[in-house]
C-alpha positions as CSV (number, residue, x, y, z in Angstrom):
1,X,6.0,-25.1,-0.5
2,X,3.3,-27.0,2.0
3,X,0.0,-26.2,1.0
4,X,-1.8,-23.5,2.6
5,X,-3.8,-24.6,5.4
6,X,-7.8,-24.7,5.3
7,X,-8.0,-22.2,8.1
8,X,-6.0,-19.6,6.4
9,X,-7.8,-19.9,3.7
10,X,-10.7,-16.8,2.9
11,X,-14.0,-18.0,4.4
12,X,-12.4,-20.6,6.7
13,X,-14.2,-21.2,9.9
14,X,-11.3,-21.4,12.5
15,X,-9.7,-17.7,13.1
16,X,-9.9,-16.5,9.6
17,X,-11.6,-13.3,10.1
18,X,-13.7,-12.6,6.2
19,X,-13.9,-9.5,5.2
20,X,-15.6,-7.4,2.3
21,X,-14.0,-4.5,0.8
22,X,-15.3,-1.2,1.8
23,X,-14.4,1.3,-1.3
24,X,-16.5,4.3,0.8
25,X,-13.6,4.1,3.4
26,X,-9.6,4.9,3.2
27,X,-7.6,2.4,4.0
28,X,-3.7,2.7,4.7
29,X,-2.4,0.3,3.0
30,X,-4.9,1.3,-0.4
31,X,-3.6,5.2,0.3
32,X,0.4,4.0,0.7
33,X,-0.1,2.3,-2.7
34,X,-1.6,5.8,-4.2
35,X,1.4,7.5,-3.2
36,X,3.6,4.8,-4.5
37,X,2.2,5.2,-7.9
38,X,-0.1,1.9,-7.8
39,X,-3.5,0.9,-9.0
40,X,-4.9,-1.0,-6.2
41,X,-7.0,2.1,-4.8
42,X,-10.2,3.7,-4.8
43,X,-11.7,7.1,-5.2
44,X,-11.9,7.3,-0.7
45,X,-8.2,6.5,-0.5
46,X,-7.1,9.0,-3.2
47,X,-8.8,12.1,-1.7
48,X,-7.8,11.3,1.8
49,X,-4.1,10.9,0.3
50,X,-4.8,14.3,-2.0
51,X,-5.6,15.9,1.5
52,X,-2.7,14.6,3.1
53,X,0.0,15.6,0.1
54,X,-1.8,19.3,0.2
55,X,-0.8,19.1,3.9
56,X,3.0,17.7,3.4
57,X,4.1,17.4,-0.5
58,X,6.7,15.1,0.7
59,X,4.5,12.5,1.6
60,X,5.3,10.9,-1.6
61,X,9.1,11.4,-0.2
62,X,8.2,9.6,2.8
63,X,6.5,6.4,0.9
64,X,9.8,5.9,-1.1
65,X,12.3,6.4,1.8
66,X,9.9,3.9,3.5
67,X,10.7,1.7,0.7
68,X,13.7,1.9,-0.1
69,X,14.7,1.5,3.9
70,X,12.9,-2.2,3.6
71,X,15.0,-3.1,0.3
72,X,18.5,-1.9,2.3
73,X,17.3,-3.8,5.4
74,X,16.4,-7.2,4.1
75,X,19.5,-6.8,2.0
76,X,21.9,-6.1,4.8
77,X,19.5,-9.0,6.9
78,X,19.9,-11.7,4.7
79,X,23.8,-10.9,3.1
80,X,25.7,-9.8,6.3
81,X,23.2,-10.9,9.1
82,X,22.7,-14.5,7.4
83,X,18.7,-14.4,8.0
84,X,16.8,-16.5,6.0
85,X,13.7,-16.2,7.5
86,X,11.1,-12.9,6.9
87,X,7.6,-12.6,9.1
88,X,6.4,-9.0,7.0
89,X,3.7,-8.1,9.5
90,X,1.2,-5.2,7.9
91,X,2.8,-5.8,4.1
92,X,0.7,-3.5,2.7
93,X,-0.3,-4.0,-1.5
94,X,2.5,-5.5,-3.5
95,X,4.7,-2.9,-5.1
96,X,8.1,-3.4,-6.9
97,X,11.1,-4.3,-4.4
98,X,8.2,-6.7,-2.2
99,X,10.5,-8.2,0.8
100,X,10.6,-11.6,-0.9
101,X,11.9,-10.1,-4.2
102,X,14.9,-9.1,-2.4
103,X,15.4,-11.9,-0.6
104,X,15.2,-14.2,-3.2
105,X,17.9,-12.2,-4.9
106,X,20.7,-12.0,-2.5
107,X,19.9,-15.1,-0.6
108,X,17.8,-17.9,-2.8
109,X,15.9,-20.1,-0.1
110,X,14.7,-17.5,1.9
111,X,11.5,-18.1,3.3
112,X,8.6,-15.0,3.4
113,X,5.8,-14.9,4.9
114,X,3.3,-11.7,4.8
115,X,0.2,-10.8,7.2
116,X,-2.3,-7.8,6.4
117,X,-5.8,-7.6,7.1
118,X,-6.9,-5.4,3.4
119,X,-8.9,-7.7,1.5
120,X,-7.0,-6.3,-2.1
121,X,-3.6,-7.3,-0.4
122,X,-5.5,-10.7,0.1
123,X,-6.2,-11.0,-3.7
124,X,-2.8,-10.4,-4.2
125,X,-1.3,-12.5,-2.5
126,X,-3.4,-15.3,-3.9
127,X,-0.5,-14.7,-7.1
128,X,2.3,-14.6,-4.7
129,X,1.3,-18.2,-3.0
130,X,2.0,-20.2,-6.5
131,X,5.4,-20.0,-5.5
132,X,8.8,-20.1,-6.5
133,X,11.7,-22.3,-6.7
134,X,14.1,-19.9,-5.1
135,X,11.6,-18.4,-2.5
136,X,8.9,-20.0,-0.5
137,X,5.8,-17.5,0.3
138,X,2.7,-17.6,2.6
139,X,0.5,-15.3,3.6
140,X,-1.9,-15.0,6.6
141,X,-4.8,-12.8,6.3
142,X,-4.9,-11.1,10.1
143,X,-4.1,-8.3,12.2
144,X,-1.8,-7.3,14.3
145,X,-3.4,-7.0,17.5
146,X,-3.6,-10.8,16.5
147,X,-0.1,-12.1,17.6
148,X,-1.6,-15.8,18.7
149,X,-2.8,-16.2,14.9
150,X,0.0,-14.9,13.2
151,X,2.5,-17.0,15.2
152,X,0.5,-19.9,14.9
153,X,0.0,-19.2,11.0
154,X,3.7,-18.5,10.6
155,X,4.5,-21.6,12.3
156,X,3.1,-23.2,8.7
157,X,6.3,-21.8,6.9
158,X,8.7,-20.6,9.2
159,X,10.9,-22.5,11.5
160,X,10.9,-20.9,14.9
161,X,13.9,-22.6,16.0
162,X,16.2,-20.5,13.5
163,X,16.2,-16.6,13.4
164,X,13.5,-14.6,12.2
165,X,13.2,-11.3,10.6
166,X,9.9,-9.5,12.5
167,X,9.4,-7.2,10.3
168,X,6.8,-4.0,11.4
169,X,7.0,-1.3,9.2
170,X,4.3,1.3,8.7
171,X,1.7,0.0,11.1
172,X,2.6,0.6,14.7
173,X,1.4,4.1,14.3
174,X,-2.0,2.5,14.0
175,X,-1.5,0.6,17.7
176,X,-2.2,4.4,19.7
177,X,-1.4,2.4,22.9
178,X,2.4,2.4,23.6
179,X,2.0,-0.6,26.2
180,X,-0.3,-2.5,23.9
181,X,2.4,-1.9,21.2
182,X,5.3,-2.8,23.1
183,X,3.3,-6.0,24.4
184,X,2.5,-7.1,21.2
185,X,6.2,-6.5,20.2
186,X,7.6,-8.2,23.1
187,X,5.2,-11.3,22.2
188,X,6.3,-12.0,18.5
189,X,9.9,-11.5,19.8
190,X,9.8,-13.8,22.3
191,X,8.3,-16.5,20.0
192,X,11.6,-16.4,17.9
193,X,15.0,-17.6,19.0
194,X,18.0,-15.2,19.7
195,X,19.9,-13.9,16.4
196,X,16.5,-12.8,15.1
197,X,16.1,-9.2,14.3
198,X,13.2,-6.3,14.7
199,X,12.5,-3.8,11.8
200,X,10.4,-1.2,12.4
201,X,9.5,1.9,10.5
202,X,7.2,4.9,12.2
203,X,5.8,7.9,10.7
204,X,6.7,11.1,13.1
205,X,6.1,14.5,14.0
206,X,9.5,15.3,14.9
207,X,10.6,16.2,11.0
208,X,8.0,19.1,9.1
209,X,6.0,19.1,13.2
210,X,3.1,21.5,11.8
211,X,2.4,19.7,8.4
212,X,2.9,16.1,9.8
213,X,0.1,17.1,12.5
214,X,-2.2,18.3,10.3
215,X,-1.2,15.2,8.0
216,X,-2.1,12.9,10.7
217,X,-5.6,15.1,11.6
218,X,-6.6,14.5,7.9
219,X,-5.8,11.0,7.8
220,X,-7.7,10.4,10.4
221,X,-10.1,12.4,9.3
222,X,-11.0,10.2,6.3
223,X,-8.8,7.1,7.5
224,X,-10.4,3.6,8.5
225,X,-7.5,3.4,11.0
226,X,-6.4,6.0,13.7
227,X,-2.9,6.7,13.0
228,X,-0.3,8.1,15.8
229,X,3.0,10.0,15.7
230,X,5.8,9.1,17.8
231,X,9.0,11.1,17.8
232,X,12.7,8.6,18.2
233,X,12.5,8.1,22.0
234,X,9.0,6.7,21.0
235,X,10.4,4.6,18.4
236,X,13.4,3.4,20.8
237,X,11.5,2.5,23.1
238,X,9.6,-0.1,21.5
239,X,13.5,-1.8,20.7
240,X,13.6,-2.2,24.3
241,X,15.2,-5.1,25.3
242,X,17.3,-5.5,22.0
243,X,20.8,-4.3,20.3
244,X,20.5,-2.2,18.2
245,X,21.9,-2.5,15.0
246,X,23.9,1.1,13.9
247,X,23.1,3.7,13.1
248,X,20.2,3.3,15.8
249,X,16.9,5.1,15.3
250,X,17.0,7.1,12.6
251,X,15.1,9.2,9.4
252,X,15.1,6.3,6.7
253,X,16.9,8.3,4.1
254,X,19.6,8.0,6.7
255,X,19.8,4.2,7.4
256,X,22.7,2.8,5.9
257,X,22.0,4.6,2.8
258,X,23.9,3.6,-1.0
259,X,24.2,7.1,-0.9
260,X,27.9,8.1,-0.6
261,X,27.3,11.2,1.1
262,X,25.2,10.8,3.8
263,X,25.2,14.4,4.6
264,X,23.3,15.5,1.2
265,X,20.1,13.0,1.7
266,X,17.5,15.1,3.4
267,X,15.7,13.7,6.5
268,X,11.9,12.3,5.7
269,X,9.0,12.1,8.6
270,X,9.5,8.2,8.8
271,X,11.9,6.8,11.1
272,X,13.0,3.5,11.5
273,X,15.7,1.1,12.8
274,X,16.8,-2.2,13.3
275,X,17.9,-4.6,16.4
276,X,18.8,-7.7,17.3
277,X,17.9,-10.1,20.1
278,X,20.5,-11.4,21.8
């Protein structure tokens, strides 16, 4: 793996943005690890998530479909796709199943790398950048609305010339904007060749509509980040431009799931879906 360059590095002068952690204020990724059993939060994130899960018990639900979606996806993206390449854009605190765990597993090689802006993500992914012989790993401490620095970061470990997974789940509902989101979609995908793929995964409105908007008021209520719903012509919308990989826009219980009966997994209030560029 090439060593990390000096302006990636915390405290580095050129782009690196430092940052201190604020354990008075919620933070989504520090509330997402709450709900998925972790350690890595603080008492801020665990009432805000409290008042959330009094809102919509099946939050918890929502965290694991999440989850388990991105395990199915980079699955199906590095076995029957033949991607090798992973740009994890709003990672979120390492939990089992990471995007690099899987990959390394079904396709030794792969190459990760992760971008959040938390400072704890930051201090874990100090451990993920000793490496591993079957998986290379960076990480780029930035945000989203910071396409320029995360290409040019990526560019470190990723070879731009070959597809790329762009991978976008749980953080476009903090980009409000639906232009701003869609332009700073349409500027990572453009940066990657064709036969590179878009994942994205959305909370919405349009499964439990009362709880999940009073779910969303809380959140950003006690939230650091403002967080917006968007039902599945939202969410298709920002695959403009790309094929979609079946079955389209859906719930994540309901993407490709091991399942065999699709019929008996119950719907969560996270979408998400899959597409290629051609």
């Amino acid at each position: 793996m090439s060593e990390t360059p000096e302006w990636m590095r915390p405290g580095a002068e050129a782009g690196a943005v430092t940052r201190e952690i604020d354990t008075s204020v919620a933070h989504p990724a520090r509330i997402w690890d709450y709900w998925l059993g972790g350690k890595d939060n603080f008492a801020a994130d665990r009432e805000t998530g409290d008042q959330i899960l009094a809102a919509i018990p099946d939050m918890v639900d929502n965290a694991r479909a999440d989850r388990a979606f991105l395990g199915r996806a980079v699955r199906y993206l590095a076995t029957e796709a033949g991607v090798r390449q992973f740009l994890d854009i709003g990672t979120g605190i390492p939990a089992a199943g990471n995007t690099h765990e899987i990959a390394r597993d079904v396709a030794p090689g792969s190459r990760v790398v992760y971008v959040d802006n938390d400072p704890v993500v930051l201090a874990h992914a100090r451990a993920l950048l000793t490496g591993d012989e079957h998986v290379v790993t960076d990480y780029i401490d930035a945000d989203l609305r910071e396409p320029e620095h995360i290409l040019t970061g990526a560019a470190q470990t990723l070879d731009f010339d070959s597809p790329v997974v762009v991978m976008l789940l749980g953080i476009l509902e903090f980009v409000p904007d639906a232009e701003q989101a869609r332009g700073l979609i349409e500027r990572l995908m453009d940066a990657v060749p064709s036969g590179s793929f878009l994942v994205i995964s959305h909370s919405t409105n349009e499964v439990h509509r009362e709880a999940m908007d009073e779910a969303a008021r809380l959140w950003n209520e006690g939230g650091s980040t403002p967080l917006t719903l968007r039902d599945a012509a939202g969410l298709r919308e920002l695959f403009a431009g790309l094929e979609p990989v079946e079955p389209g826009v859906v719930s994540c219980t309901l993407w490709r799931p091991d399942a065999p009966e699709v019929g008996a997994l119950a719907p969560v209030a996270q979408y998400c879906g899959v597409a290629r560029k051609r």
